[in-house]
C-alpha positions as CSV (number, residue, x, y, z in Angstrom):
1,X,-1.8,5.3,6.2
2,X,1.1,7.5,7.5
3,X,0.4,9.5,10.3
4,X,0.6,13.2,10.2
5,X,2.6,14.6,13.4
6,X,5.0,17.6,11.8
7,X,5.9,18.5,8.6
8,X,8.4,21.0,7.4
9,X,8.6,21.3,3.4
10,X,8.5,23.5,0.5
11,X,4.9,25.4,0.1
12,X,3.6,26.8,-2.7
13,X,0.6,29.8,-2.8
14,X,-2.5,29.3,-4.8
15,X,-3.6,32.5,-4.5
16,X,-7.7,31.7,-5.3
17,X,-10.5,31.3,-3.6
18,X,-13.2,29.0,-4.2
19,X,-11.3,26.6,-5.9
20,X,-13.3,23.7,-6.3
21,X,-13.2,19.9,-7.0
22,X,-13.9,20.1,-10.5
23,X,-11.1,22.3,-11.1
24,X,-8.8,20.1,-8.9
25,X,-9.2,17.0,-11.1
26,X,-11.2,17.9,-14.3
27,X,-14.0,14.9,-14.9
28,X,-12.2,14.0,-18.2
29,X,-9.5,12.3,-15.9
30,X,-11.6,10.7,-13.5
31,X,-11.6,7.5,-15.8
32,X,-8.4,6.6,-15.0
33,X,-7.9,3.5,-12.7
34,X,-6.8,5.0,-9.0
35,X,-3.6,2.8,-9.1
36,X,-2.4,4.8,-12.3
37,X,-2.3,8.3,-10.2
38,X,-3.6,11.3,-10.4
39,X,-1.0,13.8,-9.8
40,X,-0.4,14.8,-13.2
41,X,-3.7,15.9,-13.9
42,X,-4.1,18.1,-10.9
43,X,-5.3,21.6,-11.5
44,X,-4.9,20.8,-15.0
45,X,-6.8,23.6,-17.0
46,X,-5.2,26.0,-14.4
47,X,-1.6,24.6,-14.6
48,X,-1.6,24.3,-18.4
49,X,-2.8,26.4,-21.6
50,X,-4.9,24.8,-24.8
51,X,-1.4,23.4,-26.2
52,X,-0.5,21.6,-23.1
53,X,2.2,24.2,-22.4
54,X,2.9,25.2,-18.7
55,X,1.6,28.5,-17.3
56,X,4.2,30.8,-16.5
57,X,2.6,33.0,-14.5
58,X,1.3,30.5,-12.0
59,X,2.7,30.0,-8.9
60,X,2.6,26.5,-8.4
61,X,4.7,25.8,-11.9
62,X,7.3,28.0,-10.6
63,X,10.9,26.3,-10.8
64,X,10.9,26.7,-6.9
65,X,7.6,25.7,-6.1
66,X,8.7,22.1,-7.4
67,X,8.3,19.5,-5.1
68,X,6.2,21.5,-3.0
69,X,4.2,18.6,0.0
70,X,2.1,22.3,1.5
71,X,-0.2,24.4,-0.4
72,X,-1.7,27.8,0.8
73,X,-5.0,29.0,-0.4
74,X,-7.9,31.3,-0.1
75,X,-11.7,30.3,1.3
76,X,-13.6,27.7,0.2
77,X,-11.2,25.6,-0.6
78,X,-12.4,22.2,-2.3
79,X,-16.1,23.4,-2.4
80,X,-18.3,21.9,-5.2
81,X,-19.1,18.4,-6.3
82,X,-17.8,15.4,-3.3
83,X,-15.6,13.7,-5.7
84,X,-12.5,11.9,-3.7
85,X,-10.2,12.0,-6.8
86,X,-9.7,15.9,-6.3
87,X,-7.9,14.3,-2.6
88,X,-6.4,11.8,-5.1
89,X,-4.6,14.6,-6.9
90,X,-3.6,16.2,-4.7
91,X,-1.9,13.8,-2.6
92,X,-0.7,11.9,-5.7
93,X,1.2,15.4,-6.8
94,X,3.0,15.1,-3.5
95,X,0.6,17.5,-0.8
96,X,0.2,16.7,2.4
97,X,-1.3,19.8,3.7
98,X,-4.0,22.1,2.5
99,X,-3.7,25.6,4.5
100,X,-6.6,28.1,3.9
101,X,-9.4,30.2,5.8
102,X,-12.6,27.4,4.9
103,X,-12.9,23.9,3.2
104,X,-15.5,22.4,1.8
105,X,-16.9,19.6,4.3
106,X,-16.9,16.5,1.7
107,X,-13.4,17.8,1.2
108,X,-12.2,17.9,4.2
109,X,-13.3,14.3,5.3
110,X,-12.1,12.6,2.2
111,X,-8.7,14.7,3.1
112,X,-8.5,13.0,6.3
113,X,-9.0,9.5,5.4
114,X,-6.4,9.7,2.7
115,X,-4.1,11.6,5.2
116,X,-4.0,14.7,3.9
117,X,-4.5,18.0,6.5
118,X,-7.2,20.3,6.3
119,X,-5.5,23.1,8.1
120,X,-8.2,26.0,9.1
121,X,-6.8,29.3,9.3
122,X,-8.3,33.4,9.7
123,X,-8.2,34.9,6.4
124,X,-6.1,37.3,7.7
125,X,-3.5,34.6,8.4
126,X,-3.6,33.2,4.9
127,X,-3.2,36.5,3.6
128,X,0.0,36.8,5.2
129,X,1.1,33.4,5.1
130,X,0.5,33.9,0.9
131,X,2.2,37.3,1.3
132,X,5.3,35.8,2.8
133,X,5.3,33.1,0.0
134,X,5.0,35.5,-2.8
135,X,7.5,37.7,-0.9
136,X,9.4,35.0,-1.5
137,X,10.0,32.5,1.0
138,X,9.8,28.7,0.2
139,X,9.6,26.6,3.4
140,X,6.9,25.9,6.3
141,X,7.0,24.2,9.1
142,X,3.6,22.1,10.6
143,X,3.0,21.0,13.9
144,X,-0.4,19.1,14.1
145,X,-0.1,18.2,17.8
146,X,0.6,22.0,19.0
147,X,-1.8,23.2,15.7
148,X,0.9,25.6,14.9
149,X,2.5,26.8,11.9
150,X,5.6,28.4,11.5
151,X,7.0,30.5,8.9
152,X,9.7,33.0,8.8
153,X,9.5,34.8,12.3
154,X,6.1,34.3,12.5
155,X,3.8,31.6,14.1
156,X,0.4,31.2,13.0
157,X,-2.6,28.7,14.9
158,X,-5.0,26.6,12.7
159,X,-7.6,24.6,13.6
160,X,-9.1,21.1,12.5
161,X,-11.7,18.8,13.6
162,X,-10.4,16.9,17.0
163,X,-11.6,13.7,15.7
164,X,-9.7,14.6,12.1
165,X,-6.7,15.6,14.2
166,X,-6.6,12.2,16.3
167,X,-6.9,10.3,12.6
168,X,-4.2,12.0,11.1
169,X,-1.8,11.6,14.4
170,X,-2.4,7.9,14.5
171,X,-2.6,7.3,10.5
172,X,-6.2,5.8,11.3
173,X,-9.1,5.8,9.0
174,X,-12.4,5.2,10.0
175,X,-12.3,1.5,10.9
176,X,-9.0,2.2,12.6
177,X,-10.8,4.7,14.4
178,X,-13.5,2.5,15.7
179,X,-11.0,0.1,16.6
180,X,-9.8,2.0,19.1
181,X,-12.8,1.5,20.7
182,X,-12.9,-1.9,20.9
183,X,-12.3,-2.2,25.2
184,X,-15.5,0.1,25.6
185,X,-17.4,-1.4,23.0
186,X,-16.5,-5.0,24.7
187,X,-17.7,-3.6,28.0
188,X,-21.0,-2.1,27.0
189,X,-22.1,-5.1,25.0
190,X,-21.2,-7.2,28.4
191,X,-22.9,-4.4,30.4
192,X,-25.8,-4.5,28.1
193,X,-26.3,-8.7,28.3
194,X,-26.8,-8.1,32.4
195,X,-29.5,-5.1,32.0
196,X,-31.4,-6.8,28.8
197,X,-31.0,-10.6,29.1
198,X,-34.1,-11.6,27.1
199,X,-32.8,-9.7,23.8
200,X,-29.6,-11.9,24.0
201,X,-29.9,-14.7,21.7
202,X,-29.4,-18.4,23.1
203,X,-28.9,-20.5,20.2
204,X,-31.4,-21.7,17.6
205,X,-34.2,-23.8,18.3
């Protein structure tokens, strides 16, 4: 996985709350085979009308919202059922960062291991952050070591799980994350065979 240090890109607003998984990657998609992608299909029933015609009126279809890799919500962001192909989406369409006030937690994980960021701000941040957008700047900047984002004149703080943070700096997942480990994990079991020799096995009979 690539690791997640800085980012500056395009952003686009998606200026909801609650938007959940379902909505991210309707189930009628989900069938699809995970090499195949899922970008297309993400926010589909937001993005497009009955006729399969774009929605005007919605930012991230805008001509230069294209090629967006940050998106900027409200609250709650990937609430609802735990399915991972709402990460799929996402990061198929291009994202590599989610910024809003809340996530869902089943969200937030399955972000992580496929290394997308969960960035945590105050509502009152995303507010302006969206503002700015709308207002009609394109471009943010992401620092994950300082937890900083950067936009116009104006620098804003998120936060995200240290654990998550150290993940996404290292492109780890979770066995990449135990692996790190492995020097104390060596020395406790050797640490262990000296205070518990009888539960260490000697060989079969």
């Amino acid at each position: 996985m690539k690791p997640f240090i800085s980012l500056e890109a395009k952003a686009a607003p998606l200026p909801f709350a609650s938007v959940d998984t379902d909505q991210l990657i309707p189930a009628r998609f989900m069938k699809r085979s995970r090499s195949e992608g899922y970008g297309q299909y993400l926010l589909y029933d937001m993005r497009f009308d009955g006729e399969g015609r774009a929605i005007a009126d919605l930012p991230l279809n805008a001509e230069n919202r294209q090629g967006a890799e940050i998106l900027v919500a409200r609250r709650n962001f990937g609430a609802g059922s735990s399915r991972e192909a709402a990460v799929y989406a996402l990061v198929d369409y291009g994202f590599r960062c989610v910024i809003a006030p809340s996530f869902g937690d089943i969200f937030s994980s399955n972000s992580v291991n496929n290394g997308l960021l969960p960035a945590r701000v105050t509502e009152e941040d995303a507010e302006e952050i969206l503002a700015l957008l709308e207002g009609g700047h394109e471009t943010i900047a992401v620092d994950l070591e300082t937890q900083e984002i950067r936009l116009a004149n104006h620098v804003f703080r998120f936060e995200v799980e240290p654990v998550w943070r150290t993940k996404l700096l290292n492109g780890w997942d979770d066995l990449d994350l135990t692996a790190s480990y492995a020097a104390d994990i060596s020395r406790y079991v050797e640490a262990d065979k000296e205070r518990h020799p009888w539960l260490q096995q000697t060989g079969a009979d």
